[in-house]
C-alpha positions as CSV (number, residue, x, y, z in Angstrom):
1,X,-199.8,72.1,98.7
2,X,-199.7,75.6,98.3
3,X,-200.9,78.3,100.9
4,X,-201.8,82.0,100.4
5,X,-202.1,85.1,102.9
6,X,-205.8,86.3,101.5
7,X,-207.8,86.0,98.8
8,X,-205.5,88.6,96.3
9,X,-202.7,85.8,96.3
10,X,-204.8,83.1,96.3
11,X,-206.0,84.9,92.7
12,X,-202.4,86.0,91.8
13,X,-201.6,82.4,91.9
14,X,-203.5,81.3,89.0
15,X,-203.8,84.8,87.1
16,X,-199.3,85.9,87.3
17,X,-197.9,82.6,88.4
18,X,-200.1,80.1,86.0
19,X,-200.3,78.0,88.7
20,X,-203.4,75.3,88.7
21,X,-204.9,73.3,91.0
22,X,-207.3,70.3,91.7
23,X,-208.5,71.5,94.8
24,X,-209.1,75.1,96.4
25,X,-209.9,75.3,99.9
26,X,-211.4,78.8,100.2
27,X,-211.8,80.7,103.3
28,X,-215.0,83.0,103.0
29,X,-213.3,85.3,105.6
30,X,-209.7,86.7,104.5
31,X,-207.8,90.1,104.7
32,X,-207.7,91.9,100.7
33,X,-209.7,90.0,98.9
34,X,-212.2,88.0,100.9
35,X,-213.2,84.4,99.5
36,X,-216.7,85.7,97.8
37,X,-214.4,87.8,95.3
38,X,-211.6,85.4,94.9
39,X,-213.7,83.0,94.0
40,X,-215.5,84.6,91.4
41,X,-212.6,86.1,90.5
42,X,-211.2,82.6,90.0
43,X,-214.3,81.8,87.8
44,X,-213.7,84.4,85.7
45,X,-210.4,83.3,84.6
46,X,-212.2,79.9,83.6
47,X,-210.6,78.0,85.9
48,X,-212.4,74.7,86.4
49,X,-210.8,73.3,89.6
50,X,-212.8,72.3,92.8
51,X,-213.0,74.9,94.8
52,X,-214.6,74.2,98.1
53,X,-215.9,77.0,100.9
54,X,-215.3,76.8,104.2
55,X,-216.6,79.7,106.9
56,X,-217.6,79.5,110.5
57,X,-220.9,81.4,109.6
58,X,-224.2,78.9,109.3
59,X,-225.5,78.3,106.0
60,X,-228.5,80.1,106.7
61,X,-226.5,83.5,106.4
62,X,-227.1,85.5,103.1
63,X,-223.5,86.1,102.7
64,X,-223.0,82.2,102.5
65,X,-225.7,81.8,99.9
66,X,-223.2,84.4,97.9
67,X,-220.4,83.0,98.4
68,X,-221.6,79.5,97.0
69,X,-223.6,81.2,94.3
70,X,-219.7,83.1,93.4
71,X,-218.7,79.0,92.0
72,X,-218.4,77.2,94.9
73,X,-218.6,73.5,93.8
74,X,-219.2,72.8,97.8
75,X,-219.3,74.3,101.1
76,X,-218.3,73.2,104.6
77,X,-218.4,74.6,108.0
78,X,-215.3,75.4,110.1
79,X,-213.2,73.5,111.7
80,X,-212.5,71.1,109.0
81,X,-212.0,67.5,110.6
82,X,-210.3,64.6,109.0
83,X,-213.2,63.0,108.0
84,X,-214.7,66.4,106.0
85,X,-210.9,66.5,104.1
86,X,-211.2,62.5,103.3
87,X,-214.9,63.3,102.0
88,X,-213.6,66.4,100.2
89,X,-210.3,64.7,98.6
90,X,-212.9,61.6,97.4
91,X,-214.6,64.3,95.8
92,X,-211.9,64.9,93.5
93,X,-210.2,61.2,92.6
94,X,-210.2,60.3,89.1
């Protein structure tokens, strides 16, 4: 488990450190870099890892439809509760 600060690190990760990851939990809302241009920043790079959104804001806001439409591969609403990480993590098992 790694964590970063804001969306910038979360990018500097994959793009200086060559990290990689099976599964990105994205923040829409973060300080830098928010999760809308990490993400497709992320897709740029051709990364193919699960990266799954998570706001407070309602689907039913614009800026949601954007962030999913930057290569979101699925999006939940804050808070996470152990149930939403179990049916996240099954979502990635071989």
């Amino acid at each position: 488990v790694t964590a970063a600060k804001n969306g910038k690190e979360a990018v500097d990760l994959h793009r200086i450190n060559g990290q990689s990851f099976d599964l990105i939990l994205m923040d829409k809302d973060m300080p830098i870099m928010n999760g809308i241009q990490a993400t497709k920043e992320l897709r740029s790079t051709g990364i193919s890892s699960k990266i799954i959104g998570v706001s407070s804001s309602s689907r039913e806001e614009s800026n949601v439809q954007e962030f999913v439409e930057a290569g979101l591969d699925d999006y939940y609403m804050k808070p996470l509760t152990e149930e939403m990480l179990r049916e996240i993590l099954d979502k990635i098992k071989p």
